[in-house]
MARDOVEX-749448 format. One record per residue (C-alpha): residue number from 1; residue in one letter; x, y, z. Coordinates in nm, 2 decimals. Layout:
N
NUM:A:X:Y:Z
...
END
This chain:
229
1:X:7.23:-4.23:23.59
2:X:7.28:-3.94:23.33
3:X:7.02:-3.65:23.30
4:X:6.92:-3.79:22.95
5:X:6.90:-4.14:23.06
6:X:6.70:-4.06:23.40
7:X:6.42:-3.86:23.14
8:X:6.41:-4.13:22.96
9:X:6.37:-4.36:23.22
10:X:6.06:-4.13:23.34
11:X:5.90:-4.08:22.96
12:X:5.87:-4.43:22.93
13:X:5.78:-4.51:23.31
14:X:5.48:-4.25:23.27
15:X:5.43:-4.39:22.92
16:X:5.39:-4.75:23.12
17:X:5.14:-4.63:23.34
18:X:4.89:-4.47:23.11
19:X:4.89:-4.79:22.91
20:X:4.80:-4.97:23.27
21:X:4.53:-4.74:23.37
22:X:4.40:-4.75:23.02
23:X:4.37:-5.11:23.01
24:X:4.21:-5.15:23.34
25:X:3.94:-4.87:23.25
26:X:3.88:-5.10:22.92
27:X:3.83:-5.41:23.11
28:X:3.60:-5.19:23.34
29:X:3.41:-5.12:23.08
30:X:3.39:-5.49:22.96
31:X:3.64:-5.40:22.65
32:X:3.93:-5.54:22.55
33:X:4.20:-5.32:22.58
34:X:4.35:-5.34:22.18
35:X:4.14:-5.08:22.10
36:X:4.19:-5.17:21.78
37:X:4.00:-5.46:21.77
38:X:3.69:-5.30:21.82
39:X:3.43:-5.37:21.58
40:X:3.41:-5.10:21.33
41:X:3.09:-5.01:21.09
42:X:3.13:-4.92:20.74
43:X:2.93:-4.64:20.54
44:X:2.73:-4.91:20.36
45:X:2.62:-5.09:20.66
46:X:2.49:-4.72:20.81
47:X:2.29:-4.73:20.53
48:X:2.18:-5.06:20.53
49:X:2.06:-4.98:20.87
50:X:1.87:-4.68:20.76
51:X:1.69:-4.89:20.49
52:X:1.61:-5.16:20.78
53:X:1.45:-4.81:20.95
54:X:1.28:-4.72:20.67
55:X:1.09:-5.08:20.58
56:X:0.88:-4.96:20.88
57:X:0.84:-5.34:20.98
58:X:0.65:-5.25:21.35
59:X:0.30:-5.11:21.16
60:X:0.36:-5.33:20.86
61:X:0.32:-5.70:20.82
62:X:0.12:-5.78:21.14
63:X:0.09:-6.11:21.27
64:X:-0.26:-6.21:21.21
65:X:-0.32:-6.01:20.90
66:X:-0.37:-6.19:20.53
67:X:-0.11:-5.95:20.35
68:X:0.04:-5.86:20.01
69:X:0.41:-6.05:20.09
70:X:0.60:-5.74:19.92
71:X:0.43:-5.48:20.10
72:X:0.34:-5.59:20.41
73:X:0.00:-5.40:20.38
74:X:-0.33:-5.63:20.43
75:X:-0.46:-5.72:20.12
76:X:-0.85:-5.75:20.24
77:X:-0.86:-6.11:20.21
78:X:-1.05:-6.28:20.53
79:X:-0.75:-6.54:20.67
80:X:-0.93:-6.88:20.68
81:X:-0.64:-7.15:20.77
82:X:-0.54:-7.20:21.11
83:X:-0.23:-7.08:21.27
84:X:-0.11:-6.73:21.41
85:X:0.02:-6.60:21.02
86:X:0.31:-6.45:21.11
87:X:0.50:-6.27:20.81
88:X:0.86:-6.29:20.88
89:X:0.97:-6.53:20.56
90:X:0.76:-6.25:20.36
91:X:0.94:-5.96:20.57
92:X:1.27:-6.05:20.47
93:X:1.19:-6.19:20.14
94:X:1.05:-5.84:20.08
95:X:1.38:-5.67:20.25
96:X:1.57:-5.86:19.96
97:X:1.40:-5.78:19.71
98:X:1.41:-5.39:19.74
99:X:1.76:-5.43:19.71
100:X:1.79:-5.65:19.45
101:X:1.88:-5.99:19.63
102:X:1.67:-6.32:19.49
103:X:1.55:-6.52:19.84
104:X:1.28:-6.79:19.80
105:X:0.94:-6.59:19.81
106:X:0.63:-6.60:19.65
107:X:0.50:-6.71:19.43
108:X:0.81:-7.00:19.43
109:X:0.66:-7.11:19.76
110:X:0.38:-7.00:19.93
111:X:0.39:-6.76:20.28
112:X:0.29:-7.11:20.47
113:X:0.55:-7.23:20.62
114:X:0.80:-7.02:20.42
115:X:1.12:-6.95:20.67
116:X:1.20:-7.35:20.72
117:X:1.17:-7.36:20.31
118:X:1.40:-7.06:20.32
119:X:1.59:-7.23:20.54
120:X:1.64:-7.56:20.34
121:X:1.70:-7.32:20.05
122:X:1.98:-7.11:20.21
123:X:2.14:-7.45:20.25
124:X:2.09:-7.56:19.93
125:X:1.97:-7.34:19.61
126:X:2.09:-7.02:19.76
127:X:2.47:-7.11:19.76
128:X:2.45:-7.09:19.39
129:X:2.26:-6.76:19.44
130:X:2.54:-6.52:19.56
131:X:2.43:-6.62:19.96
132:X:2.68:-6.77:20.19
133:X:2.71:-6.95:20.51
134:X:2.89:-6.78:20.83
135:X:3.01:-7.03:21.12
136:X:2.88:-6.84:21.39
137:X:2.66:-6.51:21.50
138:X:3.01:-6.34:21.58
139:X:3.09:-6.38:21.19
140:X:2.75:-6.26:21.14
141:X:2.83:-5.95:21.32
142:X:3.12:-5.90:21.12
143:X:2.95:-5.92:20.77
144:X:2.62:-5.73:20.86
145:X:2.92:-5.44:20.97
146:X:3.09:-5.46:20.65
147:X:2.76:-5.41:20.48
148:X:2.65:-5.72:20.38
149:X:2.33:-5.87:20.42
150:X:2.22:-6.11:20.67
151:X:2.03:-6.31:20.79
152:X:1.93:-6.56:21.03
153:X:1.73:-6.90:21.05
154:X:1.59:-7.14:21.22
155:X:1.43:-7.46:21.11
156:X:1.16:-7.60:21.33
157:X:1.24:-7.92:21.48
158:X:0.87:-8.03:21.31
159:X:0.85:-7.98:20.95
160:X:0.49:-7.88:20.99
161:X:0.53:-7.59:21.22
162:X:0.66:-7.30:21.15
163:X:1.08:-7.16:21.21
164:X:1.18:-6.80:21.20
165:X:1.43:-6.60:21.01
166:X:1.52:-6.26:21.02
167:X:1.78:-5.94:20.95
168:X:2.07:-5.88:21.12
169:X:2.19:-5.54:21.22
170:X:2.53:-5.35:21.19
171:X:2.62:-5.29:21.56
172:X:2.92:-5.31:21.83
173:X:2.82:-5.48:22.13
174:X:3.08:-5.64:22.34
175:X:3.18:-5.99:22.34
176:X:2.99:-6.08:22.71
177:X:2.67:-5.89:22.55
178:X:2.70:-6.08:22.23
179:X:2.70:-6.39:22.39
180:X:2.43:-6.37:22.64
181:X:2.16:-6.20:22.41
182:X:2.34:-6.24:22.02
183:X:2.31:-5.97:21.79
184:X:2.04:-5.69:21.73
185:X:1.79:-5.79:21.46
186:X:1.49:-5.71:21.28
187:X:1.20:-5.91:21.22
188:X:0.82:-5.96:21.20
189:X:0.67:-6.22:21.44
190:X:0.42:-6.25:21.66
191:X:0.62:-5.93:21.77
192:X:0.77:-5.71:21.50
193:X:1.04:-5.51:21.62
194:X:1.25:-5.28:21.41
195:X:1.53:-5.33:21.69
196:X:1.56:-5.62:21.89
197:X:1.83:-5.87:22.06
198:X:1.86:-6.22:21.87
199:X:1.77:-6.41:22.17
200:X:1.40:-6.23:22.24
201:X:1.35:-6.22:21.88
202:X:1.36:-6.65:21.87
203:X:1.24:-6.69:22.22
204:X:0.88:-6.85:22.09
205:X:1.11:-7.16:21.93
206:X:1.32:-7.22:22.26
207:X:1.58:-7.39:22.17
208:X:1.70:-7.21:21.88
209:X:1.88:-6.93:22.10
210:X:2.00:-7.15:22.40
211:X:2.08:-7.44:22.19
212:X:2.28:-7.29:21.89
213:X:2.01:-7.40:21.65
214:X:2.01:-7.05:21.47
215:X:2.24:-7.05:21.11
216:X:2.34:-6.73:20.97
217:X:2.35:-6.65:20.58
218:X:2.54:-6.30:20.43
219:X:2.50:-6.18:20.06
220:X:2.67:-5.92:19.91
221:X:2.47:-5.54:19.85
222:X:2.50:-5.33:19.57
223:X:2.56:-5.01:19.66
224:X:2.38:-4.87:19.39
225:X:2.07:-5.04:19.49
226:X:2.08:-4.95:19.83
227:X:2.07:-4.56:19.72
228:X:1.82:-4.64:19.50
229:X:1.62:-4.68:19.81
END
């Protein structure tokens, strides 16, 4: 073997080996080794984020509280219906609405009951509305990083209880993360979180994690109205 052939031999033996210990440091890591593929988060959905931050969902919209739906703020009306009044149908529906996306709210429907109507609506109404229907909470996680945005539902199995619904955040967890606890959200509830992993954010309807029962929506943002903001 020829000088120029043995260096070339080396260059791509070394060559060989960096792309061996680099994929075994990936899978360490619980990555997959096309680095490529790794999820990537657009300017838009940083900002949609940053408007998520700024709704201030953790002091506002308490469960318990008779509220003004838009602002989350009590309204001073004494709550005299049974139940726990959680506000995350009026949450989101509020979310949309600062950035100029129609989601069935009041005074269409009532607060009662609200996220299985949005729901049903989602399925229905809302195609014609600009929203769409993902397959699955990977495809969610795709949209919400391309800064769309997203949502996600649950219809309780009793049409006289109450579901859940709430935002779904930009992020990049891995696939093994994504599947055991699904993406990180934001919600009211019994517990309002500003940042929170799909499965504890659903774990008060418990099957709607474990048994796939949760169906994810996406509608496009305008970018101006998200500066607006």
């Amino acid at each position: 073997m020829g000088h120029t052939e043995a260096g070339l031999y080396m260059t791509a033996l070394m060559t060989s080996r960096r792309c061996f210990v680099l994929a075994l440091s990936a899978s360490a890591l619980g990555l997959h080794p096309a680095f490529a593929d790794a999820p990537v988060i657009s300017e838009k959905a940083r900002a949609l984020s940053k408007f998520f931050d700024s709704l201030k969902v953790e002091t506002l919209w308490i469960a318990g509280a008779h509220i003004n739906w838009f602002t989350g703020e009590p309204d001073g009306v004494a709550e005299t219906m049974a139940g726990q009044h959680t506000h995350c149908s009026a949450f989101v529906a509020a979310a949309a609405k600062r950035i100029g996306i129609y989601l069935l709210r009041p005074p269409e429907h009532g607060q009662a009951l609200l996220a299985n109507a949005q729901f049903e609506w989602l399925l229905g109404d809302g195609q014609g509305q600009g929203w769409t229907q993902l397959p699955d909470m990977n495809a969610a996680q795709s949209a919400a990083n391309q800064g769309q945005f997203v949502l996600a539902a649950y219809h309780n199995h009793k049409d006289n209880k109450p579901g859940h619904i709430a935002i779904v955040r930009p992020g990049t967890k891995p696939a093994t993360q994504m599947a055991s606890e699904g993406p990180d959200i934001t919600q009211a509830g019994l517990d309002n979180f500003r940042v929170t992993t799909m499965k504890k954010g659903f774990a008060d309807h418990k099957s709607a994690f474990a048994g796939n029962e949760i169906l994810y929506f996406a509608h496009s943002v305008d970018a101006a109205a998200l500066v607006a903001q």
